[in-house]
C-alpha positions as CSV (number, residue, x, y, z in Angstrom):
1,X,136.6,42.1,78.4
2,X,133.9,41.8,81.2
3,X,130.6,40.0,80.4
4,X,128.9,39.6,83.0
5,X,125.4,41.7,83.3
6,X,125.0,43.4,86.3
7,X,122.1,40.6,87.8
8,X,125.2,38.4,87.7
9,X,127.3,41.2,89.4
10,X,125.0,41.9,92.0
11,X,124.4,38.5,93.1
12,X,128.1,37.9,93.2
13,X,128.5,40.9,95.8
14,X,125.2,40.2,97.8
15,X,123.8,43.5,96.2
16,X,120.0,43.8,95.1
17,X,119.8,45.3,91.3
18,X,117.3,48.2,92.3
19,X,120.1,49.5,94.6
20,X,122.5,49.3,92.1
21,X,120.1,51.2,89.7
22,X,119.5,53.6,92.5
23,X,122.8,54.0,93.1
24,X,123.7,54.4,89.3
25,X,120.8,57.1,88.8
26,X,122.1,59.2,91.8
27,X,125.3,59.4,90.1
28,X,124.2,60.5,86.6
29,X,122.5,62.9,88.1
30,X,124.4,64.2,90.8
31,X,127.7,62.9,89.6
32,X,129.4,65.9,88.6
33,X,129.4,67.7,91.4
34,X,131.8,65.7,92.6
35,X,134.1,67.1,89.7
36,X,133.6,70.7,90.3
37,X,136.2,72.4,91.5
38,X,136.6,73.3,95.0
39,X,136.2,77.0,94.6
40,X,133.0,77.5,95.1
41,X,133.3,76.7,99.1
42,X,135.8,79.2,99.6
43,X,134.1,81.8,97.2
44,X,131.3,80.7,99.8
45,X,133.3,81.8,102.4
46,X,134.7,85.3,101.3
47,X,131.3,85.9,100.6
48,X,129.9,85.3,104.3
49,X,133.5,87.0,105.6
50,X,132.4,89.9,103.4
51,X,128.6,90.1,104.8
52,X,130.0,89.9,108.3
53,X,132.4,92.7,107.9
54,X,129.5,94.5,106.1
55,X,127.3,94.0,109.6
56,X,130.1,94.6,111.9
57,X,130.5,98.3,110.3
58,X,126.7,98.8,110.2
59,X,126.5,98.2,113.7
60,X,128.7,100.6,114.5
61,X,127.5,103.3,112.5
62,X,124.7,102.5,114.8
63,X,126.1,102.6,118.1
64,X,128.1,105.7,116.9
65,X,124.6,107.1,116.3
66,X,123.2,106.0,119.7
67,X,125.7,107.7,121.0
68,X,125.1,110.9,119.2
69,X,121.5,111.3,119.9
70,X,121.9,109.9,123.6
71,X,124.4,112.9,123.9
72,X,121.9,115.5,122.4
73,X,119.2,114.0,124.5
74,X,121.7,115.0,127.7
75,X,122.3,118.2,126.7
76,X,118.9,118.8,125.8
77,X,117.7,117.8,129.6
78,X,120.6,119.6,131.1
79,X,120.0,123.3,129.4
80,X,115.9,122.5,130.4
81,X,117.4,122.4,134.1
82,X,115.9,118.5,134.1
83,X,119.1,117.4,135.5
């Protein structure tokens, strides 16, 4: 069984005790992230492949649109005799 107290330890390894302590904090309180499974990332992912192909049809709705009207607008000039 290990006695030593971590003043002891951290002299041993050429460590000061507040980084230990700072080290220890971040990890109960950030420490179970590291546990989480690795899900979320890729759920990350089909969420951002889902927004792009979300945009990508939006924008051509759009140009499809563009088109339209630019048509109308050519037709329009063309019966006025403006081209």
């Amino acid at each position: 069984m290990w006695t030593k107290c971590v003043s002891e330890l951290c002299e041993e390894l050429g460590l000061r005790p507040t980084v230990f302590y700072r080290w220890q904090k971040e990890l109960f309180e950030n420490g179970a992230a590291a546990f989480q499974s690795q899900e979320r990332p890729h759920r990350q992912v089909e969420e951002k492949q889902k927004r792009i192909e979300f945009l990508e049809k939006k924008v051509q709705t759009k140009d499809e649109v563009l088109a339209e009207l630019m048509a109308e607008a050519h037709r329009a000039k063309k019966s006025l005799g403006e081209l």
